[in-house]
mmCIF file of the C-alpha atoms, coordinates in Angstrom:
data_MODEL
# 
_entry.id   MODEL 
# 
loop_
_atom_site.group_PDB 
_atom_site.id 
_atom_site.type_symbol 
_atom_site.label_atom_id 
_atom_site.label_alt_id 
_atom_site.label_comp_id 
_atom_site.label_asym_id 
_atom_site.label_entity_id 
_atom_site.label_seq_id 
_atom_site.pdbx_PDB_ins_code 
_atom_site.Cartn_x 
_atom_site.Cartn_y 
_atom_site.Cartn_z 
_atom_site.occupancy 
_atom_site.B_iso_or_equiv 
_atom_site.pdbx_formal_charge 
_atom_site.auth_seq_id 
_atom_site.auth_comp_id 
_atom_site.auth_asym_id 
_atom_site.auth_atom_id 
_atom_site.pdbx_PDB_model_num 
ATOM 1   C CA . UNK A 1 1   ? 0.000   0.000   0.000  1.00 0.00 ? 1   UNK A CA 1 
ATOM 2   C CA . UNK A 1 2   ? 1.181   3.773   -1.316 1.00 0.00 ? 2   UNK A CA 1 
ATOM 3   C CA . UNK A 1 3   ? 2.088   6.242   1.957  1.00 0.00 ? 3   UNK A CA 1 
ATOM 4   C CA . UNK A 1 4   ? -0.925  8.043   0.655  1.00 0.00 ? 4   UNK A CA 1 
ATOM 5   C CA . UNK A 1 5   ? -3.775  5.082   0.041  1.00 0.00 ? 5   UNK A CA 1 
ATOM 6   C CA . UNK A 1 6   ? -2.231  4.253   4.121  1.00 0.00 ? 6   UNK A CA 1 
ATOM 7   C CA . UNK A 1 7   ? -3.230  7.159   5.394  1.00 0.00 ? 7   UNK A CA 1 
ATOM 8   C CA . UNK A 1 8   ? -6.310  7.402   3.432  1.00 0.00 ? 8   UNK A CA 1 
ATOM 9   C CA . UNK A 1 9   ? -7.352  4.632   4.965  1.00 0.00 ? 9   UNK A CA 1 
ATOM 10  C CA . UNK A 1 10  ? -6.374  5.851   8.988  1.00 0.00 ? 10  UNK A CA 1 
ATOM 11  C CA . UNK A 1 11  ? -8.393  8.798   8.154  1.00 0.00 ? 11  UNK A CA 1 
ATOM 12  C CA . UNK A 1 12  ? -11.023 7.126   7.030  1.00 0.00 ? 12  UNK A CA 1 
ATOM 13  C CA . UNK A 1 13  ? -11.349 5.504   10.093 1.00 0.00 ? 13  UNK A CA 1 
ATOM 14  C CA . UNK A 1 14  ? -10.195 8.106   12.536 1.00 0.00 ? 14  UNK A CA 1 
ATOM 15  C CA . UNK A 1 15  ? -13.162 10.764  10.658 1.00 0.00 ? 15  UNK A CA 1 
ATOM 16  C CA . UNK A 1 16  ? -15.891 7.578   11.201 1.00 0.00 ? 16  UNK A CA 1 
ATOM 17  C CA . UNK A 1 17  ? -15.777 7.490   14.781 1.00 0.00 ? 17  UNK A CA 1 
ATOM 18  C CA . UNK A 1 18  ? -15.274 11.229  15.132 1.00 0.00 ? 18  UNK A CA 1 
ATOM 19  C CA . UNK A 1 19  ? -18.709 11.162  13.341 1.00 0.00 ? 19  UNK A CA 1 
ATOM 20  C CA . UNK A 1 20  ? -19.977 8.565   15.463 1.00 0.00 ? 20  UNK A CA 1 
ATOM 21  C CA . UNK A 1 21  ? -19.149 11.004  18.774 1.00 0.00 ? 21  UNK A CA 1 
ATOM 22  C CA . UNK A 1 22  ? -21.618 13.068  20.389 1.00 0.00 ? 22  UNK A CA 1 
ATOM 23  C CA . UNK A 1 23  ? -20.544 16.755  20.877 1.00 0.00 ? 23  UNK A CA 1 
ATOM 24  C CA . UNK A 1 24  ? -22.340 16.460  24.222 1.00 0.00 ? 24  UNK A CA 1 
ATOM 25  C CA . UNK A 1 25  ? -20.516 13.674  25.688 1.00 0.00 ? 25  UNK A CA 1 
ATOM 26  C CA . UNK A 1 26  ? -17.741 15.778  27.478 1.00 0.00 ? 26  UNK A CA 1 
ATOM 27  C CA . UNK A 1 27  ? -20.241 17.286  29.243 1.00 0.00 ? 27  UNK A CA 1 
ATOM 28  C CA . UNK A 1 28  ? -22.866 14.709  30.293 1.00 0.00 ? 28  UNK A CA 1 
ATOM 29  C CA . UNK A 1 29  ? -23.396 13.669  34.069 1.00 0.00 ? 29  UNK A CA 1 
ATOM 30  C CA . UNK A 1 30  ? -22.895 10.702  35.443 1.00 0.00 ? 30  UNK A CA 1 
ATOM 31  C CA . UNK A 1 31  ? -20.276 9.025   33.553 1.00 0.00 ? 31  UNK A CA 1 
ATOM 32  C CA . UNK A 1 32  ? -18.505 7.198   36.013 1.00 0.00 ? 32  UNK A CA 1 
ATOM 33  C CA . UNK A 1 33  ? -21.379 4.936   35.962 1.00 0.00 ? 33  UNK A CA 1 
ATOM 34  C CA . UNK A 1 34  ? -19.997 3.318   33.024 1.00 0.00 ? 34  UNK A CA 1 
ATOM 35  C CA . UNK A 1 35  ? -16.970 1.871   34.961 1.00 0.00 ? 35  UNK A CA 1 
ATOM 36  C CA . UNK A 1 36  ? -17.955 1.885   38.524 1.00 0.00 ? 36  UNK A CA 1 
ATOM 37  C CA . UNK A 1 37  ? -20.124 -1.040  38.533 1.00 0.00 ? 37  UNK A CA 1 
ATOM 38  C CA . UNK A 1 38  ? -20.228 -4.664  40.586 1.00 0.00 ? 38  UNK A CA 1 
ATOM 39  C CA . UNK A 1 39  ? -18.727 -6.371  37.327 1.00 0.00 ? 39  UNK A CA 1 
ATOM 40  C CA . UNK A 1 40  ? -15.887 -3.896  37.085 1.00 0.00 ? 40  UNK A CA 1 
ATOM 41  C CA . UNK A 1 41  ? -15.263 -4.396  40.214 1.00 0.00 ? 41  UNK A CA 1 
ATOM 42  C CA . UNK A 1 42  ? -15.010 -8.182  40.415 1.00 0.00 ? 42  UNK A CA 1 
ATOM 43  C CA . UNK A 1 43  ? -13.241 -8.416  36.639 1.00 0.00 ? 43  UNK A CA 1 
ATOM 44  C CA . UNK A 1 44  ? -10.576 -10.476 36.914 1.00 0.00 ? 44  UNK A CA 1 
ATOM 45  C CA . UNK A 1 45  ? -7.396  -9.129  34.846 1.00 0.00 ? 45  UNK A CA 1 
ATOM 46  C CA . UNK A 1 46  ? -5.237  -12.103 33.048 1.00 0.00 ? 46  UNK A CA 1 
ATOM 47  C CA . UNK A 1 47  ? -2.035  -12.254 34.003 1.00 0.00 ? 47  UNK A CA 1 
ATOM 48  C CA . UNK A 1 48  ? -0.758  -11.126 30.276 1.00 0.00 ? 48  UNK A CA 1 
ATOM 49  C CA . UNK A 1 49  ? -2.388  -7.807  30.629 1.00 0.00 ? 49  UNK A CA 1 
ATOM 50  C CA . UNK A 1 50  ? -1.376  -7.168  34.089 1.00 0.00 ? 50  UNK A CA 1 
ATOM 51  C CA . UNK A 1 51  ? 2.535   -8.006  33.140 1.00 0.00 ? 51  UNK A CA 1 
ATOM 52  C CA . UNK A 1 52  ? 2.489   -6.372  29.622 1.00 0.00 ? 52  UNK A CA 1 
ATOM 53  C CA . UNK A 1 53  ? 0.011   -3.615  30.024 1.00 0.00 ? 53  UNK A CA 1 
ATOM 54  C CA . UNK A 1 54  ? 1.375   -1.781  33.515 1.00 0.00 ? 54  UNK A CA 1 
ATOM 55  C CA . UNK A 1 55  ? 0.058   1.471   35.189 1.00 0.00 ? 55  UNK A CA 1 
ATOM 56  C CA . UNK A 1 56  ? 0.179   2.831   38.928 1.00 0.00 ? 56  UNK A CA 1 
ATOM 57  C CA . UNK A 1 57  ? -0.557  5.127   41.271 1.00 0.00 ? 57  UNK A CA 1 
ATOM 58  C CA . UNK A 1 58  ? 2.730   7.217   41.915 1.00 0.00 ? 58  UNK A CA 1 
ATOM 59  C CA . UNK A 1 59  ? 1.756   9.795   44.349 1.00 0.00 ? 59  UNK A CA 1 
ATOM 60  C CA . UNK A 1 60  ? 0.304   12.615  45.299 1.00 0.00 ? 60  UNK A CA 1 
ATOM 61  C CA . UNK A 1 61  ? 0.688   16.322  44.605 1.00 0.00 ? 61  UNK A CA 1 
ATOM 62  C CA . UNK A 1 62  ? 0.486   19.176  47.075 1.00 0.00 ? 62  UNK A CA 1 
ATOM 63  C CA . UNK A 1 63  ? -3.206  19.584  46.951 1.00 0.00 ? 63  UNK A CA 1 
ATOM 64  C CA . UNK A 1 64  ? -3.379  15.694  47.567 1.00 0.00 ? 64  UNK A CA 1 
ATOM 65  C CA . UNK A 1 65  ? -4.689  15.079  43.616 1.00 0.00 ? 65  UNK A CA 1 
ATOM 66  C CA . UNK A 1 66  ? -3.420  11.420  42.869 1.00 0.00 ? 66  UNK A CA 1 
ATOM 67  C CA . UNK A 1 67  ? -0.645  11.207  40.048 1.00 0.00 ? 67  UNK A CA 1 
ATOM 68  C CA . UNK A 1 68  ? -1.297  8.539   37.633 1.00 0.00 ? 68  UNK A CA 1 
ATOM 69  C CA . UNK A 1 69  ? 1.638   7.330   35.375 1.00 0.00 ? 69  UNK A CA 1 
ATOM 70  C CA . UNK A 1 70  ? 0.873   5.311   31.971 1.00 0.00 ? 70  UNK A CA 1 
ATOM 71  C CA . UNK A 1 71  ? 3.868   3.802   30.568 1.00 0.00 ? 71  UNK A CA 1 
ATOM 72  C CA . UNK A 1 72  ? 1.431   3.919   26.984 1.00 0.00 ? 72  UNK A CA 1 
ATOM 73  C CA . UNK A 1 73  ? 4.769   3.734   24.756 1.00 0.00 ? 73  UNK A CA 1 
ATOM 74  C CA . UNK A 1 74  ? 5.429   0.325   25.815 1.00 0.00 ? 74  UNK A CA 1 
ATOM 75  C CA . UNK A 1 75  ? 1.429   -0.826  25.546 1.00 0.00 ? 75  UNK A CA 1 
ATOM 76  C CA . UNK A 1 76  ? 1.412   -3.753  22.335 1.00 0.00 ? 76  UNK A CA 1 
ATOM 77  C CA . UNK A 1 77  ? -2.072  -2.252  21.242 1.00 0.00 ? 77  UNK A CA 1 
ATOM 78  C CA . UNK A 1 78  ? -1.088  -4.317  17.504 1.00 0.00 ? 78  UNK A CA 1 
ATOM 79  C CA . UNK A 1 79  ? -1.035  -7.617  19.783 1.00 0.00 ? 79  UNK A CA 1 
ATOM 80  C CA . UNK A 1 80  ? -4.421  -7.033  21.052 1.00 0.00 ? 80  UNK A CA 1 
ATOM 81  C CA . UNK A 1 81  ? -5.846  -5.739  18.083 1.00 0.00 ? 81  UNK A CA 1 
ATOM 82  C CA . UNK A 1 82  ? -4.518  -8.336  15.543 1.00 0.00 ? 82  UNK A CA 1 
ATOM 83  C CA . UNK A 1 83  ? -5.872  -11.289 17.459 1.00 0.00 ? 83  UNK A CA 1 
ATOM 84  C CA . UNK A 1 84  ? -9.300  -9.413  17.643 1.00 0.00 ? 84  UNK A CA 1 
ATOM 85  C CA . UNK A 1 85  ? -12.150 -11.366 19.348 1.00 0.00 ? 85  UNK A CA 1 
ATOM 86  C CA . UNK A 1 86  ? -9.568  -13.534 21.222 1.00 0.00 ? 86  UNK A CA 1 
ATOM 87  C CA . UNK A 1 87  ? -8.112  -10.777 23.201 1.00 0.00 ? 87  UNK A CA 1 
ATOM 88  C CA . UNK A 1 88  ? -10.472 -7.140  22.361 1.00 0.00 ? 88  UNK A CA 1 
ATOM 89  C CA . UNK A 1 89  ? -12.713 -7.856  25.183 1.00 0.00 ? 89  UNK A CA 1 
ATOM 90  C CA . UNK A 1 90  ? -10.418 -8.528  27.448 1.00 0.00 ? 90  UNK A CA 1 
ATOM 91  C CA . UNK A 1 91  ? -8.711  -5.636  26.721 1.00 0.00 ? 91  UNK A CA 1 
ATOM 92  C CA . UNK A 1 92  ? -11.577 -3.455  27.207 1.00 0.00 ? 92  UNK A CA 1 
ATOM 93  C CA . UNK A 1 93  ? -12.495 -4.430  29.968 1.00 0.00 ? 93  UNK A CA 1 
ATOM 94  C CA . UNK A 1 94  ? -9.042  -4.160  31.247 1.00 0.00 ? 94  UNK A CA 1 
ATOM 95  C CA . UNK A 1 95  ? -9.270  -0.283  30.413 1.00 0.00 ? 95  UNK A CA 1 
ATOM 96  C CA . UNK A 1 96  ? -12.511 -0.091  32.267 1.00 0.00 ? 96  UNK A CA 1 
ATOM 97  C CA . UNK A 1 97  ? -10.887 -1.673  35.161 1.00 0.00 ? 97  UNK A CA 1 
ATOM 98  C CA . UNK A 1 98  ? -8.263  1.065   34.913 1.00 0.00 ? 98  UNK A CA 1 
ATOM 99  C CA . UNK A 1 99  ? -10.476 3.334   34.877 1.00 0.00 ? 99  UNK A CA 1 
ATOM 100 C CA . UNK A 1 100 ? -12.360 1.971   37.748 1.00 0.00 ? 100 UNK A CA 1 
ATOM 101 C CA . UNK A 1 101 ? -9.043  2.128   39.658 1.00 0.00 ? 101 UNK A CA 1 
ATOM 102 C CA . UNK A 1 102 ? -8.194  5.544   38.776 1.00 0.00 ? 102 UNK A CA 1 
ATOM 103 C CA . UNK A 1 103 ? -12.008 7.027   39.655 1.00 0.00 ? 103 UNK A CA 1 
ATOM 104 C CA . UNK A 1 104 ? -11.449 4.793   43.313 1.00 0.00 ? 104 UNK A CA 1 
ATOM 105 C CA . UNK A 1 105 ? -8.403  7.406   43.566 1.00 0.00 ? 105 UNK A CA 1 
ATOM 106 C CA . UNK A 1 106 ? -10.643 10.287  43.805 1.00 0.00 ? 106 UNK A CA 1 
ATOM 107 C CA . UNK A 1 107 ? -13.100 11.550  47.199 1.00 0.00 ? 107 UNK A CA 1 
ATOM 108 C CA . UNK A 1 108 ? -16.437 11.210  44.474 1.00 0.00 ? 108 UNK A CA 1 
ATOM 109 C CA . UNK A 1 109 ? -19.070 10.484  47.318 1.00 0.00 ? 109 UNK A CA 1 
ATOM 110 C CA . UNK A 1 110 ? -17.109 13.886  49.351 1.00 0.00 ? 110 UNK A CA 1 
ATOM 111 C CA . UNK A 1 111 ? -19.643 16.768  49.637 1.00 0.00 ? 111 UNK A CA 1 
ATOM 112 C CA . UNK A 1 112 ? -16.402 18.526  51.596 1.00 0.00 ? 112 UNK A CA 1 
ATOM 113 C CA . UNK A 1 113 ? -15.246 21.136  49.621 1.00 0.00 ? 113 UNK A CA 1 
ATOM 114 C CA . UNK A 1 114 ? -11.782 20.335  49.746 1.00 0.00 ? 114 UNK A CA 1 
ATOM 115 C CA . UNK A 1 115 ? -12.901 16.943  48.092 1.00 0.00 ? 115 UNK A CA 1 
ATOM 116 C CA . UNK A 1 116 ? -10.266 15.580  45.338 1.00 0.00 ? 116 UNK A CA 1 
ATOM 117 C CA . UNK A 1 117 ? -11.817 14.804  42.674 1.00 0.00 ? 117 UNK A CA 1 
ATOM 118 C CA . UNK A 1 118 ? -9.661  15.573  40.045 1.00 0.00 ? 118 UNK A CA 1 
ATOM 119 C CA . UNK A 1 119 ? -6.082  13.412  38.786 1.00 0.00 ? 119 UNK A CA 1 
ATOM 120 C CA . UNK A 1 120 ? -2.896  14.522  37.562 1.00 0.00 ? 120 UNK A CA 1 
ATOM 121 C CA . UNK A 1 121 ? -1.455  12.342  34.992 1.00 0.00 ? 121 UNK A CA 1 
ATOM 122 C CA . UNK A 1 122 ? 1.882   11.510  32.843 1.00 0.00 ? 122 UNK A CA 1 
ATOM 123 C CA . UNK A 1 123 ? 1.961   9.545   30.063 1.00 0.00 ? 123 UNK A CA 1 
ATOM 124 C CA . UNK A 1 124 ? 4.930   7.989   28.674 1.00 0.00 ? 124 UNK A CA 1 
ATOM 125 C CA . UNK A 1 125 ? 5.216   7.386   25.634 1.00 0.00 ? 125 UNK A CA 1 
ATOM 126 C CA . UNK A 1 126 ? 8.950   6.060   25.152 1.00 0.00 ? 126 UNK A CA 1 
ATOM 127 C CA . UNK A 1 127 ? 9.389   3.120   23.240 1.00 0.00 ? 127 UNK A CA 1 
ATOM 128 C CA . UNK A 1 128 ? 6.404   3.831   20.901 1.00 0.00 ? 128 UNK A CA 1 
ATOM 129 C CA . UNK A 1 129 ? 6.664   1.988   17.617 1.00 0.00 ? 129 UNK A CA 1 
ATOM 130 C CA . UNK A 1 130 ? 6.028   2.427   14.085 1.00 0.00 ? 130 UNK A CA 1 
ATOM 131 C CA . UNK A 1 131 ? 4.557   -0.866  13.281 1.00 0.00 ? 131 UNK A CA 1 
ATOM 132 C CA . UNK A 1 132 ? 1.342   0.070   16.092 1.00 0.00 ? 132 UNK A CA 1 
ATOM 133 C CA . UNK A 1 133 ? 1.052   3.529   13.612 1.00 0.00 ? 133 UNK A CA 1 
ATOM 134 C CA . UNK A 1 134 ? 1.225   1.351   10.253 1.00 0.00 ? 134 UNK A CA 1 
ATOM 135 C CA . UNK A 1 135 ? -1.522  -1.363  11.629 1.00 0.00 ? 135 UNK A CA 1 
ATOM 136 C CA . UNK A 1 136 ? -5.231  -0.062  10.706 1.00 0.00 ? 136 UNK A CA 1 
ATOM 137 C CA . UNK A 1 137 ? -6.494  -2.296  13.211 1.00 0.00 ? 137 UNK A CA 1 
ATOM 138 C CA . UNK A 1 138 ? -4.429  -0.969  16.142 1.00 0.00 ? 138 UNK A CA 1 
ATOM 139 C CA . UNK A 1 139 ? -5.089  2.394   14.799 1.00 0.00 ? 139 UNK A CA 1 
ATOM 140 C CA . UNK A 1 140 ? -8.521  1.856   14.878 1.00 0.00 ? 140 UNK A CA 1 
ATOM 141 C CA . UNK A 1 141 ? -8.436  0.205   18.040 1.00 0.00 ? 141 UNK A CA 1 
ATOM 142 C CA . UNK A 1 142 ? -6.744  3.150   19.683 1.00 0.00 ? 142 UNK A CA 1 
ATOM 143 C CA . UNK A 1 143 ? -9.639  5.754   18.176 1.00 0.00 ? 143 UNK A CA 1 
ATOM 144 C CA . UNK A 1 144 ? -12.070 3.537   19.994 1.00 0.00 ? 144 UNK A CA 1 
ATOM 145 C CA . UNK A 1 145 ? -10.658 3.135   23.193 1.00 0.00 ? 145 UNK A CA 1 
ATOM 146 C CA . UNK A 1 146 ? -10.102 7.148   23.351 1.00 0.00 ? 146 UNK A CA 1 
ATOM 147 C CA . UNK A 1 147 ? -13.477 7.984   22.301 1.00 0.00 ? 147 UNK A CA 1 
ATOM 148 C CA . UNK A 1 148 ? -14.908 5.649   24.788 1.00 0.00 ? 148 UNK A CA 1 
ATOM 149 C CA . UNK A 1 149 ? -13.056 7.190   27.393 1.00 0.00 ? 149 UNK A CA 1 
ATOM 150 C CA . UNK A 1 150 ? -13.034 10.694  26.543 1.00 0.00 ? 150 UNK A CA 1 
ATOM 151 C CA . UNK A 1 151 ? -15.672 12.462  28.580 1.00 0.00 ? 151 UNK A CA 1 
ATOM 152 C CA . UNK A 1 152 ? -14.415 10.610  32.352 1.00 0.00 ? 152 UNK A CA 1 
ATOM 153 C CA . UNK A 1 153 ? -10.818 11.898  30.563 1.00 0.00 ? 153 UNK A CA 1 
ATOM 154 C CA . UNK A 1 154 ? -12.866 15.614  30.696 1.00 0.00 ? 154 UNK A CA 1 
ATOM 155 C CA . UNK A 1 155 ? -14.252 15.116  34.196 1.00 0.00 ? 155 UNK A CA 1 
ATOM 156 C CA . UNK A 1 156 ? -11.629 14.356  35.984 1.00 0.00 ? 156 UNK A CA 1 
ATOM 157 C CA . UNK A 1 157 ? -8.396  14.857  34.546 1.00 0.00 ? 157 UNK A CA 1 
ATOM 158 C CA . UNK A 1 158 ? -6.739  18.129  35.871 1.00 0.00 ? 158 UNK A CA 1 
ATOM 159 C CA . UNK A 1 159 ? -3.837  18.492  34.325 1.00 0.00 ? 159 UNK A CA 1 
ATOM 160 C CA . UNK A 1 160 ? -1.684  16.066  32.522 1.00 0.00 ? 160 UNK A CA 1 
ATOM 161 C CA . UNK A 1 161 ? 2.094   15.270  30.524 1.00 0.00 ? 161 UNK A CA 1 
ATOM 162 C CA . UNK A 1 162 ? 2.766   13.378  27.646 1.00 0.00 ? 162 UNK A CA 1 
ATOM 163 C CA . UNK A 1 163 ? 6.365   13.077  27.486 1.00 0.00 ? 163 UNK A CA 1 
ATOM 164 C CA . UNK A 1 164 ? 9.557   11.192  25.614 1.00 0.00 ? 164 UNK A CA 1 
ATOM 165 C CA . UNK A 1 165 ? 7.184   11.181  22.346 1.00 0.00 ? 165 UNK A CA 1 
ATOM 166 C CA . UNK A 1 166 ? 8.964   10.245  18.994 1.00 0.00 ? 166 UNK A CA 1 
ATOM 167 C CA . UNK A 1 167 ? 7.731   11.065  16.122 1.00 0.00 ? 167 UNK A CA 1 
ATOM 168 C CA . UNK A 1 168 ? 5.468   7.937   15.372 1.00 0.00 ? 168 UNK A CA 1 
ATOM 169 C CA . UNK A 1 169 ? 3.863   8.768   18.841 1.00 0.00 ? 169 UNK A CA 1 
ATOM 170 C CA . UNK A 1 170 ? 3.520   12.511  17.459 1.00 0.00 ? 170 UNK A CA 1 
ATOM 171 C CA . UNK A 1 171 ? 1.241   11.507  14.611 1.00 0.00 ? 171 UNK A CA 1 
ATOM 172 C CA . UNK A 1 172 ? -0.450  9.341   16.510 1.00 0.00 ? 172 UNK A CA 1 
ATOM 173 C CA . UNK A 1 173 ? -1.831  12.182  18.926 1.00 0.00 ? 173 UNK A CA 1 
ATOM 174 C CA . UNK A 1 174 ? -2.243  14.373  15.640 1.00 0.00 ? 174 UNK A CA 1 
ATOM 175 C CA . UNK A 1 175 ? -4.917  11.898  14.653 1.00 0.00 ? 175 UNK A CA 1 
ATOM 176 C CA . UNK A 1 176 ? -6.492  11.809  18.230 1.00 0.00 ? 176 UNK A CA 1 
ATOM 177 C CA . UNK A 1 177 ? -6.484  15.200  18.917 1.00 0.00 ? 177 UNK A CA 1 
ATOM 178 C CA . UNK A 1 178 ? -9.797  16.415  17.472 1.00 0.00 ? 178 UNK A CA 1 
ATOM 179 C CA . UNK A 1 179 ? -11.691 13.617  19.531 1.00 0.00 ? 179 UNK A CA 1 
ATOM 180 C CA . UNK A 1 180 ? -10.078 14.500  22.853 1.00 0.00 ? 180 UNK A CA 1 
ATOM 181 C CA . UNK A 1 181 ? -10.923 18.259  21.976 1.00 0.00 ? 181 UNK A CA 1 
ATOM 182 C CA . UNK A 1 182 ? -10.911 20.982  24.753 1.00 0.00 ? 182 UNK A CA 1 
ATOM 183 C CA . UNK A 1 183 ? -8.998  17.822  27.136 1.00 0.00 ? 183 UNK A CA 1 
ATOM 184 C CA . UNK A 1 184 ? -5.743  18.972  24.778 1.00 0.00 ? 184 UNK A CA 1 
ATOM 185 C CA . UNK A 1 185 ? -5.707  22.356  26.596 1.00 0.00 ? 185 UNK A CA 1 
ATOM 186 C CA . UNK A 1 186 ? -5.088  20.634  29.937 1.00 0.00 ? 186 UNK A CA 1 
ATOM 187 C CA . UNK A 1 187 ? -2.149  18.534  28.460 1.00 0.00 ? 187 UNK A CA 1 
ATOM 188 C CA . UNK A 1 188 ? 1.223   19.058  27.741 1.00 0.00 ? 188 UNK A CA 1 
ATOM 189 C CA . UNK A 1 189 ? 3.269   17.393  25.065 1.00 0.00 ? 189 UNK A CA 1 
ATOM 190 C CA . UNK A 1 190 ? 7.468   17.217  24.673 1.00 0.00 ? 190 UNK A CA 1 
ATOM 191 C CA . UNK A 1 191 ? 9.404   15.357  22.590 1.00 0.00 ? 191 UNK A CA 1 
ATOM 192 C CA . UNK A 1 192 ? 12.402  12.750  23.815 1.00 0.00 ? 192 UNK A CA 1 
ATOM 193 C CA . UNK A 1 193 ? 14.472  15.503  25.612 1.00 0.00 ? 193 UNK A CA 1 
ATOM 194 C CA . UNK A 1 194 ? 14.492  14.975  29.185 1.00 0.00 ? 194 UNK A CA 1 
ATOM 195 C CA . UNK A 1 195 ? 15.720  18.151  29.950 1.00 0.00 ? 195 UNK A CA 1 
ATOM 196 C CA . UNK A 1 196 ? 13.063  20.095  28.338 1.00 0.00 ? 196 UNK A CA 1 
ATOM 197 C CA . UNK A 1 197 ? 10.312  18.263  30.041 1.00 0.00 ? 197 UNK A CA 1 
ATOM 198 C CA . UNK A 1 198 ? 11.590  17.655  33.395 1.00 0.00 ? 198 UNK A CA 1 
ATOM 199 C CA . UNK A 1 199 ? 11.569  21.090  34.606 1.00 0.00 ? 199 UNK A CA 1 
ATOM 200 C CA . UNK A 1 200 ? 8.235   21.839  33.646 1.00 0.00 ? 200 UNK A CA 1 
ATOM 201 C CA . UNK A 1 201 ? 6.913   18.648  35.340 1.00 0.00 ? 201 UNK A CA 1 
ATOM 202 C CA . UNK A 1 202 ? 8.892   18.989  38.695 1.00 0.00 ? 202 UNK A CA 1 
ATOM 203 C CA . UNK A 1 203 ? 7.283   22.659  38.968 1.00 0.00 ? 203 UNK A CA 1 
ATOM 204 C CA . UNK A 1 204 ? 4.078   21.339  39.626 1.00 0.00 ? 204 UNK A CA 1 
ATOM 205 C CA . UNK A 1 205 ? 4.888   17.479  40.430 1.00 0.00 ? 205 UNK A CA 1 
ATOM 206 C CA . UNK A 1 206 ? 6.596   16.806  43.940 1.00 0.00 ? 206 UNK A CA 1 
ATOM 207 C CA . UNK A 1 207 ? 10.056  14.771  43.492 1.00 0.00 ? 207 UNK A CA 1 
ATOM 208 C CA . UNK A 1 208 ? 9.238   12.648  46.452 1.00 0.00 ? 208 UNK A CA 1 
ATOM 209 C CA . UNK A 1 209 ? 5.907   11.462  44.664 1.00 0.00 ? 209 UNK A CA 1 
ATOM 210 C CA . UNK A 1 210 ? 8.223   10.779  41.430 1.00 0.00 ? 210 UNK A CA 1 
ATOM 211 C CA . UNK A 1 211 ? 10.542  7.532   40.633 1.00 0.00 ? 211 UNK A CA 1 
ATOM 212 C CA . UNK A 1 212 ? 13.965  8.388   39.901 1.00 0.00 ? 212 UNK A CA 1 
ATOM 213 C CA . UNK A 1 213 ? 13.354  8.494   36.078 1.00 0.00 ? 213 UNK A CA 1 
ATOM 214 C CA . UNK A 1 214 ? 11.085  11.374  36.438 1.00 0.00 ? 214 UNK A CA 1 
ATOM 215 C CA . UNK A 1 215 ? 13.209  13.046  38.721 1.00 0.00 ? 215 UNK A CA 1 
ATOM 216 C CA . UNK A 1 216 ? 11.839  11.508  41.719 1.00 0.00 ? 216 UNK A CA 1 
ATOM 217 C CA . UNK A 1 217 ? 14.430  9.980   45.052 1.00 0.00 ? 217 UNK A CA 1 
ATOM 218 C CA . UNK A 1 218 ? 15.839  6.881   44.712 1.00 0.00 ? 218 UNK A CA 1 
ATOM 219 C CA . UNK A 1 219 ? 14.137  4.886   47.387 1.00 0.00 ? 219 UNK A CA 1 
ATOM 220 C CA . UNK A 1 220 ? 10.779  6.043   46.093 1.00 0.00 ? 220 UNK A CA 1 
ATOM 221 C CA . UNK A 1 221 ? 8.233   3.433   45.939 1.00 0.00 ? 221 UNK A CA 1 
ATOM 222 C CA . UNK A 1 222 ? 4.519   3.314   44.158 1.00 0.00 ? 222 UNK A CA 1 
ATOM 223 C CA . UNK A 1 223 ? 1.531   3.934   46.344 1.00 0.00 ? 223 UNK A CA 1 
ATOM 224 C CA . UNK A 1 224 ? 0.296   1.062   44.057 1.00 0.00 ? 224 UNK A CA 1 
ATOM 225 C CA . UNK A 1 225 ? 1.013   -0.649  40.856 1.00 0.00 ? 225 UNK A CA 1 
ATOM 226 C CA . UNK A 1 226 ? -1.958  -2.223  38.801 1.00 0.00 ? 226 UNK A CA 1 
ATOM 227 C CA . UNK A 1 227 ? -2.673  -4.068  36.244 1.00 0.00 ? 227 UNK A CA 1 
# 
């Protein structure tokens, strides 16, 4: 297939399920309804996802929001999406179960007003590989997994970091940016150089909250990892 009849075809997909979102989703109520229920809860994860799909819990920043870290770079999306009804439903309902982690995080039945209910998140994206950009299927899996998640990604994401992204991961957030919409203006993107990106995300990020590869102490240790 010609560069150009390739990404014909990603946009062809990518435009069909921006069509098939509703404008109104990023601001409906009750949302986390969707993932906080009794078979979330119980979901088992299988013990490939949990080892080759990893995210935790780092922290905490100064207003007590919990800091999220997803290593997404390293995340085999092809694998998942290339064996399709063998391993697509578990994989969805391994990113509900995220998600049902995540929203567990947050003080949602608080009426205090200094309830946290908002996260801070980074998302890695080192390690990100061509071959997931070249697959339609993964591509289209990724534009489906996004749009499902989008408007709890509206609600309660505060503020988040997408950082060490190559150029494969760059075009892959090109073609997702118009479905996470006004979410992009809480999220900051850098490139590979850790000195460009480190800065900004240790003005706002406490070092002890951190591991070392983000600038954190050495003995640091996850409030929890998951998966």
């Amino acid at each position: 297939m010609s560069t150009t009849r390739f990404w014909f075809a990603v946009l062809s997909v990518f435009t069909f399920e921006i069509a098939q979102a509703s404008p109104k989703g990023y601001l409906s109520g009750g949302i986390e309804s969707n993932f906080i229920r009794e078979e979330v809860r119980t979901w088992k994860s299988p013990d490939h996802l949990r080892k080759n799909y990893p995210y935790y819990l780092s922290g905490y920043d100064e207003e007590e929001k919990p800091i999220w870290v997803l290593e997404l770079g390293k995340w085999d999306v092809q694998r998942i999406a290339l064996n399709g009804n063998k391993t697509i439903p578990d994989f969805s309902n391994y990113v509900d179960k995220a998600i049902f982690n995540i929203l567990q995080s947050l003080d949602l039945n608080s009426t205090e007003p200094t309830a946290v209910t908002k996260i801070e998140g980074i998302i890695d994206m080192d390690g990100f590989a061509y071959s997931q950009l070249a697959s339609i299927p993964t591509v289209d899996l990724m534009v489906k997994t996004v749009s499902h998640l989008v408007p709890t990604m509206y609600k309660y994401v505060n503020h988040a970091y997408i950082i060490n992204t190559n150029f494969y991961g760059m075009k892959i957030l090109e073609l997702l940016r118009p479905i996470l919409g006004p979410i992009m203006e809480r999220v900051e993107i850098y490139g590979t150089d850790r000195s460009k990106w480190l800065p900004k995300m240790l003005k706002t990020l406490p070092r002890n909250q951190l591991p070392e590869w983000y600038g954190g102490e050495r003995n640091y240790v996850p409030v929890k990892v998951y998966g």
